[in-house]
C-alpha positions in Angstrom: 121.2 59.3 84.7 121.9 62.5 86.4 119.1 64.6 87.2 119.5 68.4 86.6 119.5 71.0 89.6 116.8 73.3 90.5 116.9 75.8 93.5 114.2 77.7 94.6 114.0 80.2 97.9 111.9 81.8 99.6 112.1 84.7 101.6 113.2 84.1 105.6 110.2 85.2 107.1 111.0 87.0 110.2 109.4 86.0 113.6 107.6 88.9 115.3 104.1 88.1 114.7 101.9 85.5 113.3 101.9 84.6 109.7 99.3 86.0 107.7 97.3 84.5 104.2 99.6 86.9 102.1 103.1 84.9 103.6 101.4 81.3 103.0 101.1 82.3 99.2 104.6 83.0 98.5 105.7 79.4 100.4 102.9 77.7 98.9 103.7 79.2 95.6 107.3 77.8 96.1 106.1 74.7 97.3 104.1 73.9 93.9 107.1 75.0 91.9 109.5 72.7 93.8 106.8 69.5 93.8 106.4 70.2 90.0 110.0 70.3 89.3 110.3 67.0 91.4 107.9 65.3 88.9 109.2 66.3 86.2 113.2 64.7 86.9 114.8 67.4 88.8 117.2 67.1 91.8 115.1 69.9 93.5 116.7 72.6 96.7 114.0 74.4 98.0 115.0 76.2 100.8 112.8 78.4 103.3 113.5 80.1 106.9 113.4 82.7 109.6 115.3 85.8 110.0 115.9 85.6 113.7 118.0 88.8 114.6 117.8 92.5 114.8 116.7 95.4 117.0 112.7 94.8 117.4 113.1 91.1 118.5 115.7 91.9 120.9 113.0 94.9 122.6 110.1 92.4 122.2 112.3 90.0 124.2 113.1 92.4 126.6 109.8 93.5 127.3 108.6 89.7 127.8 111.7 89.3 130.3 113.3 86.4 128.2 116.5 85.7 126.2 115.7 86.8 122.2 116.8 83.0 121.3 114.1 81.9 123.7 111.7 84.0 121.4 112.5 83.1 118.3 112.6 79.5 119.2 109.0 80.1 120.3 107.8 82.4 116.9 109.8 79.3 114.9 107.9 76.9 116.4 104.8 78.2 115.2 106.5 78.4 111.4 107.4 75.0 110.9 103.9 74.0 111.9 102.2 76.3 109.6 104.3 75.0 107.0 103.4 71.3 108.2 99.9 72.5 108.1 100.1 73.7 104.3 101.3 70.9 103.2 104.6 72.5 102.0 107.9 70.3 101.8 110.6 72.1 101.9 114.1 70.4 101.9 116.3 73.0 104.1 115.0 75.1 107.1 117.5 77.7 107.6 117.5 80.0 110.8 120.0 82.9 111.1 120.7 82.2 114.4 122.1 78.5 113.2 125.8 78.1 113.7 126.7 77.3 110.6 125.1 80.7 109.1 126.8 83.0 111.5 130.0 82.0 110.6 129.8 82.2 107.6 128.2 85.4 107.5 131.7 86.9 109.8 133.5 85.2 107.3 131.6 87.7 104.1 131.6 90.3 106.3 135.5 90.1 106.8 136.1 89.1 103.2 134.6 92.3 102.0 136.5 94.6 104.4 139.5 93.2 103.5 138.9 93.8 100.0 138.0 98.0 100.5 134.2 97.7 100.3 133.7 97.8 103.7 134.5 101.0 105.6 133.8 102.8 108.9 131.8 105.6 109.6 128.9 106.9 111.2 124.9 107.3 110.7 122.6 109.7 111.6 119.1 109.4 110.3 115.3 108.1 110.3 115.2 104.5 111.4 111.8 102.2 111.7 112.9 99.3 114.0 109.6 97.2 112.6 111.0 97.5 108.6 114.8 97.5 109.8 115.1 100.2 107.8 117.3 103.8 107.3 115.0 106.7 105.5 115.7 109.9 104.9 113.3 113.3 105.7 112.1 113.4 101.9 111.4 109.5 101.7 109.0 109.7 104.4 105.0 109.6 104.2 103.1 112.0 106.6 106.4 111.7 108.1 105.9 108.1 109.1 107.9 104.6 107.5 107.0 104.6 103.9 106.7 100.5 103.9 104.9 100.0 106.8 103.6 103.8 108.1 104.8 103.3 111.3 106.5 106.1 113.2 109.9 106.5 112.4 113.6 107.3 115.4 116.5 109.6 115.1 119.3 107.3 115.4 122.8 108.8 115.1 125.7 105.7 115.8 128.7 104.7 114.2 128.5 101.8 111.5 130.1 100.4 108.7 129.1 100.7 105.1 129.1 99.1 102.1 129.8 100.5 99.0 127.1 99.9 97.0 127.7 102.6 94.4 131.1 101.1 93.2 129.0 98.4 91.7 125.8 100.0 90.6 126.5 100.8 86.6 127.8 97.2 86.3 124.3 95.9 88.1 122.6 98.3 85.8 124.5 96.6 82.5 123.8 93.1 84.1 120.3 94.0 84.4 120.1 95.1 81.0 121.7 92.4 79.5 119.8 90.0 81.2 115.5 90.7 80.3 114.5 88.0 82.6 116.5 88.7 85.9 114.2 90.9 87.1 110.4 89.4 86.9 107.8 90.9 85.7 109.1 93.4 83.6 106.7 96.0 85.4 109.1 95.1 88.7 112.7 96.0 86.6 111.5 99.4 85.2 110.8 100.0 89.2 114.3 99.4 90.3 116.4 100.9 87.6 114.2 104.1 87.8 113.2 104.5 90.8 116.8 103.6 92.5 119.6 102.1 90.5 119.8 105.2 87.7 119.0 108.1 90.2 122.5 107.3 92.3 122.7 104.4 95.1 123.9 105.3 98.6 126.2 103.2 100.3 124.6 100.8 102.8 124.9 100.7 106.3 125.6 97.0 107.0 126.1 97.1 110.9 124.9 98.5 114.1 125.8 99.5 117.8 122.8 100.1 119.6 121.6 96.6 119.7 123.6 93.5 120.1 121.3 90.7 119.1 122.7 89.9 116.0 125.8 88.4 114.3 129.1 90.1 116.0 131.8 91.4 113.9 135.0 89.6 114.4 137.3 92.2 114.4 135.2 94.9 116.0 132.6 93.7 118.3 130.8 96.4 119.2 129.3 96.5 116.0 126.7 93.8 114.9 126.2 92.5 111.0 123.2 94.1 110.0 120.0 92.6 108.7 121.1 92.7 105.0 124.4 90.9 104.8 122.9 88.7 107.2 119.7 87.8 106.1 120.4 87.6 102.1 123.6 85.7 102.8 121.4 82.5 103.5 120.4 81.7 100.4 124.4 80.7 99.6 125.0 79.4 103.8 122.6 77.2 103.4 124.0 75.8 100.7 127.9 75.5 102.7 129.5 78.9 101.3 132.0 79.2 104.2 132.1 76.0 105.6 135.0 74.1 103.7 132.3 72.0 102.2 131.0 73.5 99.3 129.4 70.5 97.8 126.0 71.7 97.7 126.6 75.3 96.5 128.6 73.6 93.0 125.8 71.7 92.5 122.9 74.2 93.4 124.1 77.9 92.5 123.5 80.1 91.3 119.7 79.8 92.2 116.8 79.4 89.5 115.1 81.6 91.1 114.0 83.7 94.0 110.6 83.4 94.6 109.3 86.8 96.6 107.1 89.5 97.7 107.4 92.7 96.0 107.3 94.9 98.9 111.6 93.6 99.4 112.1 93.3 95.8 114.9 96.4 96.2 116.3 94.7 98.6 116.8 91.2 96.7 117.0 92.9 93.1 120.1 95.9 94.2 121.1 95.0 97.9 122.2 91.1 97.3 123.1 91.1 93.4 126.1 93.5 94.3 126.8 91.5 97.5 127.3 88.7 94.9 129.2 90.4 92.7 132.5 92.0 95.5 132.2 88.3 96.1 132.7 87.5 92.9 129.6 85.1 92.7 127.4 84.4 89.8 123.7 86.1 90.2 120.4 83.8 91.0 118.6 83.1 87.0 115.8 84.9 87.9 114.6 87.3 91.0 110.5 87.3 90.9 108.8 90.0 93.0 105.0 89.0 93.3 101.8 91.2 94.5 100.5 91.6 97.4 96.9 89.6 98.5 94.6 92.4 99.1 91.6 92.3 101.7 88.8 94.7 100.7 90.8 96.8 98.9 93.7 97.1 100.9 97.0 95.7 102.0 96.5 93.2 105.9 96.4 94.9 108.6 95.6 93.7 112.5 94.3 97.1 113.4 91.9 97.2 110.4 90.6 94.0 111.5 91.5 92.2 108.2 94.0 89.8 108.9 93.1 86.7 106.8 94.3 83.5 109.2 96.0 80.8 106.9 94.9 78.0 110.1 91.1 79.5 110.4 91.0 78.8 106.6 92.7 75.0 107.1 90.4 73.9 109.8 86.9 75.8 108.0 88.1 74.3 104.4 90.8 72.1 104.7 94.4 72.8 103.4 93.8 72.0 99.2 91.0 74.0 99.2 93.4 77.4 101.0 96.3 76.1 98.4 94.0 76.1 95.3 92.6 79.8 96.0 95.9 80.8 96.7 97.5 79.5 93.2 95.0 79.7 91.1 93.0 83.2 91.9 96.4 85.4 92.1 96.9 87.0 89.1 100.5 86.1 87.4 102.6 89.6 89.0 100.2 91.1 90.3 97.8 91.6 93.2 95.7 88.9 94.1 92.4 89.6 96.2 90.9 87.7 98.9 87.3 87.7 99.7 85.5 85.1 101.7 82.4 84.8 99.4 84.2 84.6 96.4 87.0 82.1 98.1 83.7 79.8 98.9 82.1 80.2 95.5 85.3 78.9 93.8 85.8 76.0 95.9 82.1 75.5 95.4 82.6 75.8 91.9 85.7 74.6 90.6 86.3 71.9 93.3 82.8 70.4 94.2 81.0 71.3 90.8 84.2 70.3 88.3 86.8 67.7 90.4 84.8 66.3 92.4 81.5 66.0 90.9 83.4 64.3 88.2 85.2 62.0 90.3 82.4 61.0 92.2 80.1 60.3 88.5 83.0 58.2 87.4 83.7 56.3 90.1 79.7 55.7 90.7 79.2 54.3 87.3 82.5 52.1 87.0 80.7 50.3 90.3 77.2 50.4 88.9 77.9 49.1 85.4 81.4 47.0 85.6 81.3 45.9 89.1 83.9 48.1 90.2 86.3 47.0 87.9 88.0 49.7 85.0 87.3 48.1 81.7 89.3 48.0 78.4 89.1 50.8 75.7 87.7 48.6 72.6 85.2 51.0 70.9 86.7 54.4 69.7 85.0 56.9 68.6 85.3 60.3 66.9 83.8 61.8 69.5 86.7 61.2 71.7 89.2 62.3 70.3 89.0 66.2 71.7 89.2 64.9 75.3 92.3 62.8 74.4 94.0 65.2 72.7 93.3 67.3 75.7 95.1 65.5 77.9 98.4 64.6 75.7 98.8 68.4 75.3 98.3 69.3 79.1 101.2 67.5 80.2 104.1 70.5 78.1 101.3 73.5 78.7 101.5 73.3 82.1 105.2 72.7 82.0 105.5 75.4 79.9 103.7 77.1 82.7 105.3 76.3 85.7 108.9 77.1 84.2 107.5 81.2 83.7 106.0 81.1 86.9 102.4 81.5 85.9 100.9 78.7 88.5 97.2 80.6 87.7 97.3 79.3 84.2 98.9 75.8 85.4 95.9 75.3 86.8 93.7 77.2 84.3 94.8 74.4 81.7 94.5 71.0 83.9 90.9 72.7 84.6 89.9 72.7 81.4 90.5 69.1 81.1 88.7 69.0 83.9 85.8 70.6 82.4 86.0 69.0 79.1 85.5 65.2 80.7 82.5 67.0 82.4 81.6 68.0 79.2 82.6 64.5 77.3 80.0 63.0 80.0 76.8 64.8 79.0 77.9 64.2 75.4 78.5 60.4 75.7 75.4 59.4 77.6 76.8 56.8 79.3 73.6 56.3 81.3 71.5 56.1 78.4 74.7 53.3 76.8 73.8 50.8 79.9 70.5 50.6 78.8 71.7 48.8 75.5 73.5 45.5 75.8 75.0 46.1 72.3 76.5 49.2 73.7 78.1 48.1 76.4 81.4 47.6 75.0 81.1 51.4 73.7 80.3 52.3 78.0 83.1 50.5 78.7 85.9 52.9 76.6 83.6 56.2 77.5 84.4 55.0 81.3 88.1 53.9 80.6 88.2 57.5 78.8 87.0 59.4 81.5 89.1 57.0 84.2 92.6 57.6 82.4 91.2 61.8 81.9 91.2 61.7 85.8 94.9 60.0 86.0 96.4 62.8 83.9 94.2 65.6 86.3 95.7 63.5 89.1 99.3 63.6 88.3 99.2 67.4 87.0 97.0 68.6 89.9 99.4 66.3 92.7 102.4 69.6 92.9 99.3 72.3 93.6 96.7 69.9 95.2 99.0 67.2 96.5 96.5 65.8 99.4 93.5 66.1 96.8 96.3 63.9 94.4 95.9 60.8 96.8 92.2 60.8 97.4 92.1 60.5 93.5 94.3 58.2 93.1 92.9 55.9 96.3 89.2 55.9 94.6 90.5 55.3 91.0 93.3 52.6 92.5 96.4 54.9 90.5 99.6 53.4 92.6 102.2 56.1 91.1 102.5 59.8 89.6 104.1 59.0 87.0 104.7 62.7 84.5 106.5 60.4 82.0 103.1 58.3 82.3 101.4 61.3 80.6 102.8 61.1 77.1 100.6 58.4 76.2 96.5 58.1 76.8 97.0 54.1 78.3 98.4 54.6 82.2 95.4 53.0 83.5 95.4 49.0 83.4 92.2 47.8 82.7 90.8 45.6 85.2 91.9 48.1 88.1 89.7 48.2 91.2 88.2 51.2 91.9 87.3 52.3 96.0 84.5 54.9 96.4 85.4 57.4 98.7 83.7 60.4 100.5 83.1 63.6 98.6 86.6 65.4 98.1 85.3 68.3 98.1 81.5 68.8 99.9 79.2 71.7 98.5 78.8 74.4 101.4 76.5 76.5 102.4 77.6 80.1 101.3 75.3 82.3 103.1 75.9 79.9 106.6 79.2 80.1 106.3 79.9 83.5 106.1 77.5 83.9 109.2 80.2 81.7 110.6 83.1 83.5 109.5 81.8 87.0 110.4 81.0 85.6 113.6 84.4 83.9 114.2 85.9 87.4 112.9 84.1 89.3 115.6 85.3 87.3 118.7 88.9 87.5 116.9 89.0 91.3 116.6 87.1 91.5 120.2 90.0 89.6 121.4 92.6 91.7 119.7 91.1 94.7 121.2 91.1 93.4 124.8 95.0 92.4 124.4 95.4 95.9 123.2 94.1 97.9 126.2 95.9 94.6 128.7 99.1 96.0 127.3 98.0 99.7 127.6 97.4 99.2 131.1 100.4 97.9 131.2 102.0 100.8 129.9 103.3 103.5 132.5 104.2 107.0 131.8 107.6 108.1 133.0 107.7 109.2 136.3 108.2 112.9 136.4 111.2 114.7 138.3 111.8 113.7 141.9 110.3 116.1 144.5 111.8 116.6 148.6 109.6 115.6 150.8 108.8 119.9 151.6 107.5 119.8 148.5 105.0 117.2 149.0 104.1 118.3 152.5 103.1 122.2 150.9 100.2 120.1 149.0 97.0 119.9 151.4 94.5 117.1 150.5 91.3 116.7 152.4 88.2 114.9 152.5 85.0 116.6 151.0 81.8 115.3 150.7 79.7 115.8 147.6 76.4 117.8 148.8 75.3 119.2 145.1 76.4 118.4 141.7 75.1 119.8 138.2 76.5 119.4 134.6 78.4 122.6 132.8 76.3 124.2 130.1 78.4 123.1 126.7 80.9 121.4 128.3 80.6 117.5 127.6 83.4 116.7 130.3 83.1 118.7 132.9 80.6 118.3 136.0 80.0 121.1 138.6 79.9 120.0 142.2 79.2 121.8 145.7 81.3 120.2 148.5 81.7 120.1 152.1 84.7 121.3 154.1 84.0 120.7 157.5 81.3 123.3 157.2 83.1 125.3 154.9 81.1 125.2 150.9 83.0 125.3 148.4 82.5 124.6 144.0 84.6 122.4 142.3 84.9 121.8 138.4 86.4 118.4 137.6 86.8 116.8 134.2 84.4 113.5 135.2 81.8 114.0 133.2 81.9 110.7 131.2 82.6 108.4 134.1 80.4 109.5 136.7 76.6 110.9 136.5 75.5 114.0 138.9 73.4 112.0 140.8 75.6 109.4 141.6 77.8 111.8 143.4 75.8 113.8 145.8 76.6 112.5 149.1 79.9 110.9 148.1 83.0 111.6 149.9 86.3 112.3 148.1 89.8 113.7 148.3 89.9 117.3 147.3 93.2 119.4 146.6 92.5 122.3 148.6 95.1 124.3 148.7 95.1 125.0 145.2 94.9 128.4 143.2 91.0 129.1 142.2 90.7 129.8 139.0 87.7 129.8 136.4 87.0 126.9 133.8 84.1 127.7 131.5 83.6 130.7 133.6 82.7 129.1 136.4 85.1 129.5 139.5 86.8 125.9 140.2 88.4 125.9 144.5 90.6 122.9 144.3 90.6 119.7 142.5 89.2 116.1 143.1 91.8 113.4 142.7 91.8 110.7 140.6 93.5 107.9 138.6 92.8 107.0 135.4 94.5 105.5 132.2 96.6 107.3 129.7 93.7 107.8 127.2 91.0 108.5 130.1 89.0 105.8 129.2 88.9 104.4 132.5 89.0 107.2 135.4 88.4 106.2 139.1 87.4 108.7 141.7 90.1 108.4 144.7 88.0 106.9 147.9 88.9 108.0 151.4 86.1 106.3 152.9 83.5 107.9 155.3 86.0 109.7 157.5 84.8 113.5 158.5 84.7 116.1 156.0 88.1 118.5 156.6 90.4 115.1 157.5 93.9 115.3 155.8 94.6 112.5 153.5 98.4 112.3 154.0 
């Protein structure tokens, strides 16, 4: 039988810095989706990436004195494992630097030139090379990026554009016609009032001042930029352009497009009307999720929040990162993350629920039946609840899955969860072994609560899938089976069961937060000292060139420090008596925070002396002591001529 296609994407995550909590969810999220679909019969295409050109890699290239490919191949790198690291199998990698991409991307880009929505012309206007973004004056925020608040360019060069406003009433009828393109409904009302019913500019869909990117084929000055090159991937990868189309018949248009909300304009108005002047059919469904908040706020390095996806693997291991992920973000909406609370769930939920019950189960198959599963024979009432259960999980969490909601997905296997828990404490089986009589009656409480943990197994395996296999090694379960589910029977009596170590180990909340805060504090001191290495390695400009007459009019002689006394209300600057080969003369210098009074009298030092007196803080200031320091003067370093005689020249 054929099985039916599903495609799911992800956003290309674009390599300039490390991958935070907030960009694991939306793969992860994809990841459950596709491994659900899987199980349940589909043909599954689930495709993830990295968008690999543009203006910011190309500096950040530059200023590490390599190739941009060489870069991105490095940033890449570091993507794949991450992915390998969550667990997530995807089927299709695609990069935008990939062959196969670029031409095809030339080939839209010429298509819809040919066709009259392409045109030339130029830009002038507000750029942020982080967000790749044009603004104008009245879209800005304290007159900074309003995505990322960054500080914002004049760029004025001549580009192409798109005419996006040709096709906006016909997006806006589609988007009306069609209730669940757009998901959540909070996330439509956004685009069609906020941009698609006001009046859409065209877009400016190349670029001149960089030339990292895809070329245009018939005018290669010009670069493709960012959005007809990175949205076109979700159709390259799938052979739009190549002459082999195979996959894109079978696969498009996509189910649905699984991304954050902060490029939901972009995915929702940008690439719907690239589809249509290609005369493609839209993706089912575009779903813009929330943003995972730490303390309140959106990630940010400077704030020292930056929740590390790999510090969470190797503290918790990678079900435990996936379960919080999944289950604690709310269905379109903002999630938050919070250490404590992250601990107190797995503590909860994954100790406490699934694995204390695992654990009980296993324990008393071994200490009652030798190990062995035995056969159902003595039903009760009492039983029935728990079985029921289970035969209705299988379609709720289907039911699930297909809108999306992965919290309640794993609301609803939890409370099967709970209820063997439950179904435990109300069977007694301990109190059962004591009766010989009953011990047929043990047997189907244990076979009941065995068979409870198969159907957890199998429903849990797309979300938890290394959690999955530990159940199924102790319980000896040798398939996930979702067709299995529709009957309360998968497990053969007379299976083996293999206790196994804890799945999930209590911790210690209070010691592990020490940890955390501890690890967190060497992180952020380590940001910090990376921060000022690259300030130092920052150099202002040099001014305008001087003749060497010019230099020579400047007079610099050694001086030694004889007195020296702070400045009344002046935090910064110091008052010092110095020695010009007999001559006395007062200096005020700005030097205050490095250097203490005492620690200057009888040091020599370079003094500008041929400069104009003039009075700071009304006391009169005959030259000025050289010295170097950074931009910010936190580091400032008195210039040392050594001990040669006061009145030498320094030349």
């Amino acid at each position: 039988m054929c099985k039916k296609p599903y495609y799911i994407t992800t956003p290309i995550y674009y390599p300039s810095t490390k991958l935070h909590i907030g960009n694991t969810y939306t793969t992860v999220a994809a990841d459950a989706i596709a491994r659900f679909k899987r199980l349940t019969g589909y043909e599954v295409m689930f495709l993830t990436g990295s968008d690999e050109h543009g203006q910011k890699i190309q500096r950040i290239a530059e200023e590490k004195g390599i190739k941009p490919i060489e870069h991105v191949d490095e940033i890449v790198a570091g993507i794949k494992d991450l992915w390998k690291l969550m667990n997530v199998n995807y089927d299709k990698f695609i990069r935008t630097t990939d062959y196969y991409h670029v031409e095809a991307v030339q080939k839209i880009f010429k298509k819809l030139y040919d066709q009259g929505d392409i045109y030339k012309s130029s830009y002038e206007g507000l750029y942020c090379t982080p967000c790749e973004s044009f603004w104008t004056e009245s879209q800005l925020v304290d007159g900074k990026c309003p995505d990322c608040g960054r500080p914002v360019e004049t760029s004025y060069e001549e580009a192409y554009f798109f005419k996006m406003s040709k096709y906006a009433d016909r997006l806006i009828k589609y988007i009306e016609d069609h209730p669940d393109f757009i998901q959540p409904e909070s996330r439509k009302n956004e685009m069609l009032n906020n941009f698609l019913r006001p009046g859409l500019q065209d877009l400016c869909v190349s670029r001149t001042s960089f030339d990292w990117g895809v070329p245009v084929t018939f005018d290669e000055k010009h670069v493709v930029y960012v959005w007809i090159d990175a949205l076109s991937n979700y159709i390259t990868a799938l052979g739009y352009g190549s002459g082999n189309e195979e996959l894109m018949d079978k696969f498009w248009p996509a189910d649905v497009h699984l991304i954050g909300k902060d490029i939901l304009r972009f995915h929702t108005i940008y690439w719907p009307i690239m589809l249509m002047a290609l005369d493609l059919p839209l993706p089912k469904k575009i779903f813009g999720h929330g943003w995972l908040l730490v303390d309140g706020g959106k990630m940010s390095k400077s704030k020292g929040n930056v929740v590390d996806p790999v510090t969470l693997v190797e503290n918790f291991g990678v079900d435990a990162v996936r379960y919080y992920l999944l289950r604690e973000i709310p269905f379109g909406a903002d999630g938050l993350f919070n250490n404590e609370v992250f601990i107190k769930k797995i503590n909860s939920d994954l100790c406490n629920d699934l694995g204390n019950l695992l654990s009980r189960t296993v324990a008393m198959v071994e200490k009652y039946f030798d190990g062995v599963i035995p056969a159902p024979t003595v039903k009760e009432d009492i039983d029935d609840e728990l079985i029921n259960l289970a035969l209705e999980a299988p379609k709720k969490v289907e039911k699930a899955v297909d809108e999306l909601n992965l919290p309640k997905a794993l609301e609803i296997i939890f409370e099967l969860i709970g209820r063997a828990n439950k179904y435990i404490d109300e069977t007694t089986p301990w109190i059962l072994a004591k009766d010989e009589e009953k011990k047929e009656r043990l047997g189907t409480v244990l076979y009941n609560l065995a068979e409870a943990l198969r159907f957890a197994s199998v429903l849990i395996s797309p979300f938890l899938p290394g959690t999955s296999e530990k159940i199924n090694e102790q319980l000896g379960i040798t398939a996930i089976d979702f067709e299995s589910l529709e009957g309360f029977d998968g497990t053969a009596p007379g299976t083996k069961v293999n206790k196994g170590e804890s799945l999930f180990p209590r911790i210690d909340v209070d010691k592990k937060l020490e940890e955390l805060e501890a690890l967190r504090a060497e992180q952020m001191k380590a940001i910090k000292a990376k921060e000022e290495e690259e300030k130092e390695k920052e150099m202002k400009p040099l001014k305008e060139e001087i003749t060497i007459d010019d230099f020579s009019k400047i007079d610099l002689r050694v001086v030694k420090v004889i007195d020296c006394e702070p400045i009344k209300k002046a935090n910064k600057l110091l008052k010092l008596k110095v020695d010009l080969n007999g001559e006395e003369r007062q200096v005020v210098s700005g030097i205050a925070k490095h250097y203490k009074p005492e620690d200057l009298i009888g040091k020599y030092v370079v003094l500008v002396a041929n400069l104009k007196p003039v009075k700071l803080r009304g006391e009169l200031s005959q030259g000025m002591i050289l010295a170097a320091s950074t931009d910010d003067d936190s580091i400032l370093t008195l210039v040392d001529p050594g001990k040669l005689p006061t009145g030498s020249e320094v030349r």
